[in-house]
N, C-alpha and C positions, 0 to 999 in steps of 0.2 A: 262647383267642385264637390266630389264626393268625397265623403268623410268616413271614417271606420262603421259606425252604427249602419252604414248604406252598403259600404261593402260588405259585411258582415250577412245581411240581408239578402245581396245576391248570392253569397255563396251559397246561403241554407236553402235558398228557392234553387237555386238551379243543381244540386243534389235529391230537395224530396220535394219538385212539382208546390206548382201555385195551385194549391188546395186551400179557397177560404175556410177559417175559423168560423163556425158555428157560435152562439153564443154558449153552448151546451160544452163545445171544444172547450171556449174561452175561459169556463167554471172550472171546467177542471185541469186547464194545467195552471190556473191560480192557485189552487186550493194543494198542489201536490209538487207546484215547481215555485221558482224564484225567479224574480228580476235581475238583470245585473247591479241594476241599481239598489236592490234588496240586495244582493250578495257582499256588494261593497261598504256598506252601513258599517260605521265603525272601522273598516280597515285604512289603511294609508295608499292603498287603490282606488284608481279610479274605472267606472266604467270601460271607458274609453282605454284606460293601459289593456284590463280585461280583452279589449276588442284588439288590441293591437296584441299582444298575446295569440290570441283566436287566428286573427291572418297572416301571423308567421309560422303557423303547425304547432304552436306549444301550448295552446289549451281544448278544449274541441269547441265545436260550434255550437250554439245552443240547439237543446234540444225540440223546442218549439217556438214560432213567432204567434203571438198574440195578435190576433186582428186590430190590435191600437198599435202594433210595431213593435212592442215590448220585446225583447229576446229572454225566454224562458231554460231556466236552467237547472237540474239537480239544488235540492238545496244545499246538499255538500259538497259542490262544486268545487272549492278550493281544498276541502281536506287532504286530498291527494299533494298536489303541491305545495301545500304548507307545511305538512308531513316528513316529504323528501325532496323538495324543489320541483321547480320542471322541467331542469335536466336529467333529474332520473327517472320520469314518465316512459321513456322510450324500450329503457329498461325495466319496468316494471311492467309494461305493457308486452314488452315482447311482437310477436306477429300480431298482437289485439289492434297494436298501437293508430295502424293508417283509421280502422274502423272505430277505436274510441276517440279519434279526432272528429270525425263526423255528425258528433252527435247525436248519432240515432240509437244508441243505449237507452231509448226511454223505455226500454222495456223492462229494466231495473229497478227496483227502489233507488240504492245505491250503485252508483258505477267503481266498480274496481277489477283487478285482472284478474282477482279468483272469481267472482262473481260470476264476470264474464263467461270465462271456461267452463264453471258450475253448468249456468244455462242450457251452455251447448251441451256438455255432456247430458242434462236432465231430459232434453228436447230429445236426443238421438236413442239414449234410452228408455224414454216412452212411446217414442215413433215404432221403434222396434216392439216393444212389449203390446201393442195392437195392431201388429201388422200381422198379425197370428190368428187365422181367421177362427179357427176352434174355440169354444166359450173358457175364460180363464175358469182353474180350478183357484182353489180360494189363497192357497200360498202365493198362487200368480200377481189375485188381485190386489192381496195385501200388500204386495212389493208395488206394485203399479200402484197404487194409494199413494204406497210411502212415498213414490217419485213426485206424483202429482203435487202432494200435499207439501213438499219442500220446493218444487218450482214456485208454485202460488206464494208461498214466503217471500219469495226473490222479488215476484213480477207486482206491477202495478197495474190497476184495472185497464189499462189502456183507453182512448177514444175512439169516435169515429174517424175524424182526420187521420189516427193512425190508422185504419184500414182501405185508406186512400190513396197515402203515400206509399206504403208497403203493399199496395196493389192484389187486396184481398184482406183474409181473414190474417190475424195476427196469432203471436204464438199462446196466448192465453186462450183464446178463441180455440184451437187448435188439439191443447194440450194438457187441457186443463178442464175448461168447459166442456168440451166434447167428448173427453174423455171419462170424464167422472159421467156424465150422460149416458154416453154409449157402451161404457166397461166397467164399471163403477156402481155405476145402479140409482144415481144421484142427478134430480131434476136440479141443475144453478141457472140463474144466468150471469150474462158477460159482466 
């Protein structure tokens, strides 16, 4: 018989590809993410409610599985719904909400629906401000700084599993990195 922690499992694999966990993976979404079982410490929840939450649309799916099975999560996973319940998720999410079910907000510190929006807007107006092939003059870069340097606030250094399942470079990689490299004047790395 399959149980929620296995359903849970399939769902997240069959969304972002059975890509093993590295040990290098496994360090870091320890060190940046939570357990359910770390999330539920102290509360009157249980994992397991967590997970049946998860496969009814009303929590999203964790953001990474640990190569031991662990389902990895924001550490303020439940802020949101403690906050305002998790009937008013749907509404606070707005159109974010199918894609913050999914989990794949680990590109976030925190997941929330400004946050969200923030992102994209930071991504689209950086994408643009070096889609410009002429060398920025210095007000340009200052503003392209300013963007960079408030996305990188938002984002977490990411892994390599995430450039596996996201089928490439990810948006630090992208927008951040590359950007301060290539337009910015700034050797980083990822």
């Amino acid at each position: 018989m399959t149980g929620p922690r296995e359903t849970v499992a399939e769902r997240f694999l069959a969304l972002n590809g059975d890509h093993p966990m590295t040990p290098a993976d496994d360090a870091y979404v320890t060190e940046h993410y939570a357990t359910l079982d770390e999330i539920c410490a102290g509360r009157r929840e249980t994992p397991d409610e967590l997970r049946e939450h998860i496969l009814a649309g009303r929590l999203p799916l964790p953001g990474y599985l640990r190569s031991d099975g662990a389902e990895m999560v924001h550490r303020d996973y439940l802020a949101l719904p403690d906050e305002h319940g998790l009937h008013a998720l749907p509404e606070i999410f707005g159109d974010e909400y199918p894609a913050y079910l999914s989990g794949r907000y680990v590109c976030l510190k925190s997941v929330t629906a400004a946050n969200i929006r923030r992102k994209d807007e930071l991504v689209v107006a950086i994408e643009a401000g070096t889609a410009d092939p002429r060398p920025a003059d210095g007000v340009r870069r200052d503003e392209l700084r300013a963007l960079v340097d408030e996305l990188d606030l938002l984002e977490p250094p990411f892994t390599d599993y995430d450039r596996l399942r996201f089928g490439g470079p990810v948006s630090r990689d992208r927008c951040i990195v590359a950007v301060r490299r290539d337009h910015l004047g700034a050797t980083l790395t990822a």
